[in-house]
KESE-367952 format. One line per 2 residues: their letters; for each residue x, y, z of C-alpha. Coordinates in steps of 0.02 Angstrom, whole numbers, plus 32768, in hexadecimal, padded with zeros to 4 digits. Layout:
BEGIN
a) X,Y,Z ~ ...
This chain:
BEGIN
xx) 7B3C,99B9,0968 ~ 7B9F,99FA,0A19
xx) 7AD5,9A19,0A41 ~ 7AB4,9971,0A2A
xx) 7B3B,991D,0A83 ~ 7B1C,9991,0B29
xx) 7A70,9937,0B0E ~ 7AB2,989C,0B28
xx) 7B1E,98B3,0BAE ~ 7A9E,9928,0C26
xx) 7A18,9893,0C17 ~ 7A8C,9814,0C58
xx) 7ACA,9877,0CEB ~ 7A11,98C3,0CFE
xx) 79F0,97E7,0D07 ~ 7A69,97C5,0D87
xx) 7A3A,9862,0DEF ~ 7996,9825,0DDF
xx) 79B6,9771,0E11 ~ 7A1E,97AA,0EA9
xx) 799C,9826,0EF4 ~ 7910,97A3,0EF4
xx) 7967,96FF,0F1B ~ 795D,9721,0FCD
xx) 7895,9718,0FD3 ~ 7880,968B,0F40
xx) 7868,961C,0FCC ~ 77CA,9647,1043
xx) 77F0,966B,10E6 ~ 7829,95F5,117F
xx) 77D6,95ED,121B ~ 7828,963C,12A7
xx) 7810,9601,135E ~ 7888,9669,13D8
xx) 789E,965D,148E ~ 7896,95A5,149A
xx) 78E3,9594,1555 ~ 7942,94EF,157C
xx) 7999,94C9,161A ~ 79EF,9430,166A
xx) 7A5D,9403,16F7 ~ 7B16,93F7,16D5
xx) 7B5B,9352,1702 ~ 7BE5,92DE,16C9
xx) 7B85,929C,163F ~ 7B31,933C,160D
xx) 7B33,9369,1536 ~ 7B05,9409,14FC
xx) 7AC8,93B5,1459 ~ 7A4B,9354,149A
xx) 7A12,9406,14FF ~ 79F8,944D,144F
xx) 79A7,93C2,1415 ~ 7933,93E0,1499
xx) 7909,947F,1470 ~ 7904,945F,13AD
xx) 7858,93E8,13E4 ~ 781B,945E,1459
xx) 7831,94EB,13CB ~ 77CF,9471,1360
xx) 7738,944A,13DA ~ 7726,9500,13EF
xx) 7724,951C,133B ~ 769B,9498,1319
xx) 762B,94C8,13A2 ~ 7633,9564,1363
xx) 75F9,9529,12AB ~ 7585,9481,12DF
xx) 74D1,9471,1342 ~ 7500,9409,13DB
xx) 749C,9373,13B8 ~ 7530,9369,1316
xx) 75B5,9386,13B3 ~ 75C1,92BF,13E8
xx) 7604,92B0,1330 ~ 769F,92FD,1343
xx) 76F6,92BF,13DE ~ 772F,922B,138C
xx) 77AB,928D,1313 ~ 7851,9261,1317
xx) 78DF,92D2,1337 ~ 793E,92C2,127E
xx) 787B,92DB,123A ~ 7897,9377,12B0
xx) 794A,93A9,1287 ~ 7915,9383,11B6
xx) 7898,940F,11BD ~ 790D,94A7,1205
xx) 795A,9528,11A4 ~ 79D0,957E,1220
xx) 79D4,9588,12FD ~ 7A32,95FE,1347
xx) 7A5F,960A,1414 ~ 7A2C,9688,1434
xx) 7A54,9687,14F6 ~ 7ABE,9620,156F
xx) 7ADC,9615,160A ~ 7B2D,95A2,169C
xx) 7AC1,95D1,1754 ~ 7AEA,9562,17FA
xx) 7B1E,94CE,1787 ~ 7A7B,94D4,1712
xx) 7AA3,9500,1653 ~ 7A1A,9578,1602
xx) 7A16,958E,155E ~ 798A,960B,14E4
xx) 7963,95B6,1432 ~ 7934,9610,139C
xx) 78ED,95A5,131A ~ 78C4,959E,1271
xx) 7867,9518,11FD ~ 7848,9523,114E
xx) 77A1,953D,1130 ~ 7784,94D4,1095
xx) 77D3,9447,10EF ~ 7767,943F,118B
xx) 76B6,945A,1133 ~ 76EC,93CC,10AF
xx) 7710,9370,1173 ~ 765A,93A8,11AC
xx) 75FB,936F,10FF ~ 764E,92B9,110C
xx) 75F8,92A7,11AF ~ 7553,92F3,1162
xx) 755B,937B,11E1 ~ 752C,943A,11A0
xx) 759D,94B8,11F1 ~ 7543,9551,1202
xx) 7594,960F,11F2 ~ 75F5,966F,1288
xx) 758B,96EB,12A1 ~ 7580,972C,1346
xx) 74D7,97A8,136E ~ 74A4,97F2,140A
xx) 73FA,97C7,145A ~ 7382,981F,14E7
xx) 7353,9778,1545 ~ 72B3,9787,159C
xx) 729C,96DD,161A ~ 7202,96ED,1678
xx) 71ED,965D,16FB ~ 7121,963E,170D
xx) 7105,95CE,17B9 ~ 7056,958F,17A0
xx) 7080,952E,1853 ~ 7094,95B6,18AC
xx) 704D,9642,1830 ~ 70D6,969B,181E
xx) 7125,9721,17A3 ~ 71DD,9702,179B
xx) 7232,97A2,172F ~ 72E8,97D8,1780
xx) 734C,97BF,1829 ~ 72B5,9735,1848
xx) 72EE,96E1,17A5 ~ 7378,9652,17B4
xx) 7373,9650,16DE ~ 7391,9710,16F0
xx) 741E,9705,176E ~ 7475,967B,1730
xx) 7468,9694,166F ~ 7509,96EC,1654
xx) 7589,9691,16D1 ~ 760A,9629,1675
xx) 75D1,9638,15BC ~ 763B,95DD,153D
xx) 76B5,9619,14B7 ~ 765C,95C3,1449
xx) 75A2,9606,145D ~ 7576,967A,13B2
xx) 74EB,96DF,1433 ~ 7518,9767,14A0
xx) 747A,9775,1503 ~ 7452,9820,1546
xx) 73D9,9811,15EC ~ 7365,9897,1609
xx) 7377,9915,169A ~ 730D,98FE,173B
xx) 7275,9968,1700 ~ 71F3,995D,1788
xx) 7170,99B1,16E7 ~ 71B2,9922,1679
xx) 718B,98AF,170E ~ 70D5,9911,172C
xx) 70B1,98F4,1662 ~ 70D4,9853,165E
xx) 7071,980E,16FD ~ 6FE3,986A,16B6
xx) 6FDB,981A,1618 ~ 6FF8,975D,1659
xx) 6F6B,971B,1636 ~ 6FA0,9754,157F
xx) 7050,9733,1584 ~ 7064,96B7,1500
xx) 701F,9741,147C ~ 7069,97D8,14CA
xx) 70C2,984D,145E ~ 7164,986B,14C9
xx) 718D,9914,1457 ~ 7174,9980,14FA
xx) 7214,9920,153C ~ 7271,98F4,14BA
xx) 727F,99A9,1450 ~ 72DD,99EB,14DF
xx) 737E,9981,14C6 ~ 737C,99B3,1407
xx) 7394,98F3,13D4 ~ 7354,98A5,1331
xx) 735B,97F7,139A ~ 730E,97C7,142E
xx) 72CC,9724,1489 ~ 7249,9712,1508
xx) 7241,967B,1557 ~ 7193,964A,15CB
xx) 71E4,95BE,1647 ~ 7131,9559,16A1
xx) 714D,9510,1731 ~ 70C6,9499,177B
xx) 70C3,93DF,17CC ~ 716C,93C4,17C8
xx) 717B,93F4,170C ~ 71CF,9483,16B0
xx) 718B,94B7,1601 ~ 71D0,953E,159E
xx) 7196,959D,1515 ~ 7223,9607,14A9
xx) 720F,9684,1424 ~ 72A9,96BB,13BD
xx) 7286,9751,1359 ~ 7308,9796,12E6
xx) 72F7,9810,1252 ~ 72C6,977D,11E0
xx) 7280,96F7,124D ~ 7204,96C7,12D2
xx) 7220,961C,1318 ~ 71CA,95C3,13A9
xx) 7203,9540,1417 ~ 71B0,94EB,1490
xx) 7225,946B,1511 ~ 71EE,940F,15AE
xx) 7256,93D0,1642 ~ 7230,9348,16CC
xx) 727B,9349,177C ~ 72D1,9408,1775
xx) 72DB,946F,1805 ~ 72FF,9520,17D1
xx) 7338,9539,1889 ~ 73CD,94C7,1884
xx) 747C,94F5,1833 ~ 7476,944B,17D3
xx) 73E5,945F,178A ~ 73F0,9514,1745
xx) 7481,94ED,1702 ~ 7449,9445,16A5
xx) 73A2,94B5,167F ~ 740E,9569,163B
xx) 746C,94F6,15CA ~ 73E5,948C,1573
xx) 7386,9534,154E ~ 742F,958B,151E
xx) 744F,94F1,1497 ~ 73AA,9500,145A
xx) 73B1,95C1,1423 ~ 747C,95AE,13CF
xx) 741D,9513,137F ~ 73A4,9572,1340
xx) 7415,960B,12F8 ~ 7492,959F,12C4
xx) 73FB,954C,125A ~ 73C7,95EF,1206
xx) 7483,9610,11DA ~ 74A1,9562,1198
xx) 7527,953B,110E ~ 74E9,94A1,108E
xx) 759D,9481,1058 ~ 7551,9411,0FEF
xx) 751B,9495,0F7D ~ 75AF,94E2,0F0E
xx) 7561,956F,0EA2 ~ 75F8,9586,0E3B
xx) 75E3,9657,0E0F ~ 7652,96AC,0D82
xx) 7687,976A,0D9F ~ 76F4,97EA,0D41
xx) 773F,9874,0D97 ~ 7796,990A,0D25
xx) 783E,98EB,0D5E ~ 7884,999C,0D54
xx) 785A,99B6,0E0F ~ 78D2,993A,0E71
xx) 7873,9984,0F1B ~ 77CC,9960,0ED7
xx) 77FC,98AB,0ECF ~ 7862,9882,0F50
xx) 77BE,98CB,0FB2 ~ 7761,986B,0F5D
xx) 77C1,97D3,0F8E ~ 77C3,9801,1032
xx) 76F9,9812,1044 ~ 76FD,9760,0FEC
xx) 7760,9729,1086 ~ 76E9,9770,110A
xx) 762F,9700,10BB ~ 7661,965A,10FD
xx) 75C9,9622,107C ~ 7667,9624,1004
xx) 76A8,958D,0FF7 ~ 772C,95C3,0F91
xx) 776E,9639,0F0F ~ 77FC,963C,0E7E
xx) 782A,96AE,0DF4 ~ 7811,965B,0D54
xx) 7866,96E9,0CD7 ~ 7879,9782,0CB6
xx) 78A5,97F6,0C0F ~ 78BF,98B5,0C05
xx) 780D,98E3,0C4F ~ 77DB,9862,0CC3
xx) 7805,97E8,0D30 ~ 778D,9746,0D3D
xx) 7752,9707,0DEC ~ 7713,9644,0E07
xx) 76C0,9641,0E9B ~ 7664,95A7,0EF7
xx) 75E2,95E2,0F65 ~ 756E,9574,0FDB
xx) 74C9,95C3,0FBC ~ 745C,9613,0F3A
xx) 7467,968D,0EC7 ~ 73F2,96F0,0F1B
xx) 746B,96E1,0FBC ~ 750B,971A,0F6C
xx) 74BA,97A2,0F14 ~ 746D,97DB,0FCA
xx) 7514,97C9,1010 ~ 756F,9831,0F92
xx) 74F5,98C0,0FA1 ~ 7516,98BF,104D
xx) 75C3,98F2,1030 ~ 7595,996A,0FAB
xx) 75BC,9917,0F0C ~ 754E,9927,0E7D
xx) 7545,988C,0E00 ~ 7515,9891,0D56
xx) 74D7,97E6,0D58 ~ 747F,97F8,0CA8
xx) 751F,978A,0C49 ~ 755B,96DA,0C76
xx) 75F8,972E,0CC7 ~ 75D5,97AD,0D30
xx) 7612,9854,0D50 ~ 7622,98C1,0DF4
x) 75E7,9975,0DAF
């Protein structure tokens, strides 16, 4: 009978250590957005709120762009600042300063994540995943004017491609080194270009991801010819611009940025989120390994595909997981392997092995 009651008074406090070592990832993660840098004069009528409520919308344009194709960007200016403020978890200062009468001040902020895709699907706009990638960018300028091979310190695209990228841009583009045989082997298959296999060039940077972009210029045009490769994907795009002149600051600028948009379009398109799908995905963990599932947790917050998670119960051998996931089941079960976890998906519930 003593047995017994020990029984019942371990699975209570077993419960409640249970309860207390997951609450803290129930929730799916927030967005984080640090280094948001604010400054303004300081006057007579100067107010340090309205200074953080300057950097609470730039936090939240940087956030966005980082999640929506531009042509979804126009959308989102008109928010208002309680919208804003409604959709923030915590900010912290995490900098200030006071330099020749000019206050500075470093924002870090962070939104709940459930809260600002709900925002997005209102507005019929798909956010896509953060994932940032590395790719070799290959932009080869063709002047059928002047026939003309256009590869590296010739190249305004290849000079300029780099200079004030945005905090917001998901691609790190790597440019290739000034290779006078890269040059030779690609002026030598021209008149083949648009089929070349660029493998000679691209295996020596070790990338999975690459673009090569063939930029035509003739009459006063500019047509341009991308191919995105990653591991998965081959995607073409073909753009055309009127009244460019790749020798003016202006215009490379106007021209870097177009093309730019087109390929965090395009990748933000293969990693988009339908938030309008909520696969709703049952899973039991054995719950005498508190590690195993606070890890588990954990991983749950890092797949922004999860819209959100809960536990549902839990008795003497497992604990129950509810989570809502914005993809298929094919997706999750991809994403879980990834991380190493083996599901026994033979049973309603599921179990990780």
């Amino acid at each position: 009978m003593h047995y017994i009651n020990r029984l019942y008074i371990f699975f209570p406090i077993l419960s409640l250590i249970i309860f207390s070592f997951s609450t803290t990832g129930v929730k799916a993660k927030s967005f984080d957005i640090n280094n948001i840098e604010i400054s303004k004069p300081f006057k007579n009528n100067f107010d340090k709120n309205k200074v953080i409520d300057s950097g609470f919308k730039k936090a939240f344009m940087e956030l966005t762009y980082k999640l929506t194709k531009s042509s979804d960007h126009n959308k989102l200016d008109s928010i208002k600042l309680n919208e804003i403020k409604g959709m923030i978890e915590t900010f912290s200062i995490q900098e200030e300063k006071f330099i020749n009468q000019v206050y500075f001040v470093n924002l870090g902020v962070s939104f709940n994540k459930k809260k600002i895709f709900e925002y997005l699907e209102k507005r019929n706009i798909y956010p896509s995943q953060i994932k940032r990638e590395k790719f070799l960018f290959i932009p080869i300028i063709i002047d059928e004017d002047i026939n003309e091979l256009r590869l590296f310190s010739n190249n305004p695209i290849y000079k300029n491609w780099n200079l004030n990228t945005q905090s917001y841009e998901l691609i790190n583009y790597i440019l290739p080194s000034e290779d006078l045989e890269d040059f030779n082997l690609i002026k030598k298959n021209l008149e083949v270009i648009e089929t070349y296999d660029f493998s000679k060039i691209t295996k020596k940077y070790f990338l999975n991801n690459f673009i090569i972009s063939l930029i035509y210029i003739s009459n006063n045009e500019i047509k341009v010819l991308s191919k995105m490769y990653n591991k998965k994907n081959e995607i073409i795009k073909n753009n055309s611009f009127k009244n460019l002149d790749l020798n003016i600051d202006k215009d490379i600028i106007y021209f870097k940025n177009e093309l730019k948009n087109l390929f965090e379009d395009t990748w933000k398109k293969i990693n988009e989120i339908n938030t309008s799908i909520k696969l709703s995905i049952m899973i039991k963990i054995k719950n005498d390994d508190l590690i195993k599932s606070s890890q588990f947790e954990l991983d749950l917050d890092e797949i922004e595909l999860v819209n959100d998670y809960s536990i549902q119960k839990f008795n003497k051998e497992f604990i129950f997981y509810e989570i809502l996931f914005n993809g298929t089941v094919k997706n999750f079960i991809n994403l879980m392997d990834n991380k190493n976890y083996k599901l026994n998906t033979e049973k309603k519930i599921w179990t990780i092995e």
